[in-house]
N, C-alpha and C positions, 0 to 999 in steps of 0.2 A: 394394593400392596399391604400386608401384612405389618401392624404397628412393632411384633417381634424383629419380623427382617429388615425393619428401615433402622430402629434398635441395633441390631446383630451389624447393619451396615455402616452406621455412624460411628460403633464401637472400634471397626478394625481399621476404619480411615481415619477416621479424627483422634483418637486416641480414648481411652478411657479417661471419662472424668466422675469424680466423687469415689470413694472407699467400694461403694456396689459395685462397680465397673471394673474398678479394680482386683475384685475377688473374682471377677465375671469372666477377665480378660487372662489373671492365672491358670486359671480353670479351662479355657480354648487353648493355653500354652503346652498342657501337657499332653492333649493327644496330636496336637502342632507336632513335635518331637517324636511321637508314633510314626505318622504320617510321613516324616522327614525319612525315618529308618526303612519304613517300606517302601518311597520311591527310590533312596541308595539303593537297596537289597536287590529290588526290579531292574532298573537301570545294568544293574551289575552281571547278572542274569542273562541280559539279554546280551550284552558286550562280550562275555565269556561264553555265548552260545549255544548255555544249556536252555535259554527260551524259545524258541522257533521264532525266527525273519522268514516274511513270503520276499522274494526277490521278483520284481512284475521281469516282462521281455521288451518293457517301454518306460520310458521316461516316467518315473515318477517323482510329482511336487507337492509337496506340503505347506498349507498355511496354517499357520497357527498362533498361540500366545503363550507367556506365561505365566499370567492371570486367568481369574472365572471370568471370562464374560466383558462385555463392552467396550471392546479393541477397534469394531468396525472390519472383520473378517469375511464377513457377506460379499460389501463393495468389493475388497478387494479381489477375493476368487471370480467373482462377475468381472472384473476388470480381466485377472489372467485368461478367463476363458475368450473374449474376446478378441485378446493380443491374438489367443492361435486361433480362433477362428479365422481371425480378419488373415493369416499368415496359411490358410487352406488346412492347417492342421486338422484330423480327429481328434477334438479331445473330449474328458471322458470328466466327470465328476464323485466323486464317493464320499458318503457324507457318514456320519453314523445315524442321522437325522431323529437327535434329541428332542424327545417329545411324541415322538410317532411312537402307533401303537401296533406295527405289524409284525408279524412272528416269521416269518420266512428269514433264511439265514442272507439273502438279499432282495431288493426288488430293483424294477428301473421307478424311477420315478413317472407316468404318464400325466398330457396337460389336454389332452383331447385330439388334439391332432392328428397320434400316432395309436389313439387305442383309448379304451375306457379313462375318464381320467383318474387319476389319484386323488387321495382327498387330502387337505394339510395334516388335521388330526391323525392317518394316518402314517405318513412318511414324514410326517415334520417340517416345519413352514420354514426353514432356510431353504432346503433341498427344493421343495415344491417353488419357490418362490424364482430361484435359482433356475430349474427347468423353466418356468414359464417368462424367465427373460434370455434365458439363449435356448431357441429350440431346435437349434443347429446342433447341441452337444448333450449327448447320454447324461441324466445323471440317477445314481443310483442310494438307495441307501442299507446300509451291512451293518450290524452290531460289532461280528467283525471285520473289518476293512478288507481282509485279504479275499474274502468273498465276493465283494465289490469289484476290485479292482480283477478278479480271475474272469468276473462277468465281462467287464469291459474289456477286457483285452482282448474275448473270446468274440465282444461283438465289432472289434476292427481298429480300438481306439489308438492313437499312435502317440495320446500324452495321459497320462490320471493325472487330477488334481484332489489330493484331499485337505476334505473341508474340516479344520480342528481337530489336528491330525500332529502336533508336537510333541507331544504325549506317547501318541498311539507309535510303540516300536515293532510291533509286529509286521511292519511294513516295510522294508528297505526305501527309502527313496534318494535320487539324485539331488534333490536341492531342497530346503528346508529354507521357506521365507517367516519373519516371526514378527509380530507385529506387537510393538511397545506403545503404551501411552504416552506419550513424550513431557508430560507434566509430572505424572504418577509412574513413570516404568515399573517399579518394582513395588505398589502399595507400602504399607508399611515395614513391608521387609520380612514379613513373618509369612509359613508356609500355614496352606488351611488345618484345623481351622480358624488359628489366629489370625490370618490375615490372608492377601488376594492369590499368593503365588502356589502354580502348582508343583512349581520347581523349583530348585534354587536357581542365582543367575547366573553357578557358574555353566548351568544347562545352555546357557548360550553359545559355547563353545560347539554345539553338533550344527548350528544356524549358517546358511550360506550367505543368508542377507539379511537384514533387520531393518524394520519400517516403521519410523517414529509417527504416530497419529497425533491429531489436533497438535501438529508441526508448526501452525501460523504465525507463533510469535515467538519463536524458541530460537535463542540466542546462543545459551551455550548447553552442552550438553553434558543431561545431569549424570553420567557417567562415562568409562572408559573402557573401549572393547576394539580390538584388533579383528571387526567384521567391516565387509561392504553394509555402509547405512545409505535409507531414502527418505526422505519426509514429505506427508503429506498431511491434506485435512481432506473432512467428511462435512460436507454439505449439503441443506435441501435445495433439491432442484428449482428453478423459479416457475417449473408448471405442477400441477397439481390435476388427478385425475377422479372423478366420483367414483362409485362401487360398481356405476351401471357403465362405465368409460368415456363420461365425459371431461375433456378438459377443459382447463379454468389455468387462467395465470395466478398465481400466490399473492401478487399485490395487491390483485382484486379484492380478496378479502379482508382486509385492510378495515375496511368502514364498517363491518361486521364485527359481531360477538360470538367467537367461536367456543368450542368442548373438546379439549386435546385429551388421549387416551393412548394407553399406549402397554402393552406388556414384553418388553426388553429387558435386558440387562440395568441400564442405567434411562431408566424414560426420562427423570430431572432434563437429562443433555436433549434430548426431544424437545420439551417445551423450553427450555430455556433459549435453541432454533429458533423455534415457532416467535420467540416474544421477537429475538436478535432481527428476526425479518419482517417485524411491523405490525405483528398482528395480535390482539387487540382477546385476549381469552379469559370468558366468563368464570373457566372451572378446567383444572388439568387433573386425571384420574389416571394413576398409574394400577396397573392390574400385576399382579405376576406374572413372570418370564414365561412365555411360551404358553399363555391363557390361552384357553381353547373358546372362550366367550359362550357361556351357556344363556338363559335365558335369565335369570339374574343379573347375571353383567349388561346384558342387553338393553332391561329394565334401568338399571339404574342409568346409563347412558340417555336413555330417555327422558326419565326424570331431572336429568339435566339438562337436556336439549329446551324444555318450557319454557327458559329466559335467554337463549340463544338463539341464534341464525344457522349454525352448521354444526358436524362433527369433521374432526381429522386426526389422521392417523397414522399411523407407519405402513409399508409393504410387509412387512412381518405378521402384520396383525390384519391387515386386508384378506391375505389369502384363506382367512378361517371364517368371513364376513361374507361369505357369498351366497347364505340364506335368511341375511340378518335384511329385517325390512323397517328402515328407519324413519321417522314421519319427515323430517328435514337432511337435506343432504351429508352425506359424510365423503369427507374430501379423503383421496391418500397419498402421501407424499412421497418420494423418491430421493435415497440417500446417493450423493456421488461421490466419489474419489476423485478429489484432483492435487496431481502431486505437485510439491512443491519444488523437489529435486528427485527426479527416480532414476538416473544415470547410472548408478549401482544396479538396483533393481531388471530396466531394460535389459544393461547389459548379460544380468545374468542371464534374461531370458530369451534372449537371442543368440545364447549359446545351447542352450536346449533345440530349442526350433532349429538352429542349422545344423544341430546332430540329427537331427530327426530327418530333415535333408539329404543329409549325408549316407543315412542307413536308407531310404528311395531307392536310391541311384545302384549302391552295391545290390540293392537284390533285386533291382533293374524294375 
């Protein structure tokens, strides 16, 4: 990671400290205020119906944030996809899949299975990542969504789910889940690029449910909003698999010096896991968001591996590592959701599922 953007990060979370910072931080204020006026103007646009809404002929759910980045929105869309699986549903996924490099105005995502596979570089390691743990459900990725979602609909889906999709109004949808940091909800309060939001919060108001993360020890809540809330946290799972698909339990390596690496949103929250769960790391290397790991990166992972026993890593960054050949094993981990109250949550989504029931039966 980039000494500017760990700079650029400390500055709009912690505050500006010393007079530099401070000329630093007026300076992100004024196109902050830009930025504000163009998403009112947008917003406005779209409500008064001179922007075009695509309306699907199925359920459609959005997750999203609104903040950049390390909400834990993966977990939870793999979580909604498998409610309706486990419920018979088709559902369908559309991503815009940030980071990918393909030009078609959509694709499906493929994992081998069903046809040549996809590569992560290009359709983007959530989407891919996302296909290759439910391969019961479509998923596709569109620059623009309504592409996406005309696909799936076209090939049978009976739910879309889009992925970081708050934002994205070009889409009508039926429920709107939003996922808060329950420590930091709102960063510092300032819209980019002063600070994390890409909305204000009184954006919250289009939200059907809102999903407080790293909920563990959250007492009172640091705001006040007349929505259905759910709390959970994100956690590593306690098995752990190699690059070649071996598994290993997490506590195992315990007695070892590992090499955490990681290019996410917020990797700190990775390795600070990794230490919470006992283990014992020589060197943690955070990369930028969405590293596609060339032969550099690769290298230098190496060169840190010399005084170690392992590498490990996220499922984000695995799926771009499946031509990386490393002299000592690289572990990768698996983030879960478990919630700590989702009675909101459920609920709302077992009112989708029994519409979707509902409209079976009428057309027999």
């Amino acid at each position: 990671m980039s000494k500017t953007r760990d700079q650029y990060l400390n500055l709009i979370e912690r505050g500006p400290e010393g007079w530099l910072q401070r000329i630093a931080f007026v300076c992100l204020c004024l196109p902050s205020i830009l930025y504000s006026l163009i998403v009112w103007l947008r917003s406005c646009l779209y409500r008064l119906g001179w922007l075009p809404t695509y309306r699907a002929s199925v359920p459609v759910i959005s997750v999203g944030n609104l903040t950049v980045g390390g909400t834990g929105k993966t977990p939870v869309v793999d979580y909604l996809v498998r409610q309706f699986v486990d419920a018979g549903i088709n559902v369908a996924v559309v991503s815009r899949g940030y980071g990918g490099s393909y030009t078609e105005d959509f694709r499906r995502v493929l994992t081998g299975a069903d046809g040549e596979p996809s590569s992560a570089s290009v359709v983007g390691d959530e989407p891919f990542l996302l296909a290759l743990k439910n391969p019961t459900a479509a998923v596709y990725v569109a620059r623009k969504r309504r592409f996406g979602v005309s696909a799936a609909e076209a090939e049978g889906a009976e739910c879309i789910i889009l992925d970081d999709a708050f934002q994205h109004l070009g889409v009508a949808r039926d429920l709107d889940v939003v996922l808060l940091d329950a420590k930091r909800p709102f960063g510092n309060g300032s819209l980019l690029p002063a600070g994390p939001l890409r909305e204000t919060r009184n954006a919250l108001q289009r939200a059907g449910v809102l999903i407080l993360t790293r909920a563990e020890r959250i007492q009172t809540l640091p705001f006040t909003i007349d929505k259905p809330l759910a709390f959970c946290v994100h956690r590593i799972a306690d098995k752990v698999t190699t690059l070649g698909g071996e598994v290993a339990i997490l506590a195992q390596l315990q007695s070892q010096s590992g090499v955490a690496f990681a290019g996410i949103a917020y990797p700190e929250r990775f390795f600070e896991s990794l230490c919470t769960s006992g283990l014992d790391l020589h060197a943690s290397i955070a990369f930028a968001d969405h590293c596609d790991y060339n032969h550099n990166q690769i290298s230098q992972l190496e060169a840190e591996l010399v005084d170690a026993d392992y590498l490990i890593t996220t499922e984000k960054d695995a799926v771009k590592l499946s031509q990386a050949k490393f002299t000592k094993k690289c572990y990768v981990t698996q983030l879960e959701v478990d919630f700590v109250d989702d009675a909101a949550f459920v609920k709302q989504i077992n009112g989708v599922i029994q519409k979707i029931k509902r409209y079976r039966k009428t057309t027999g």
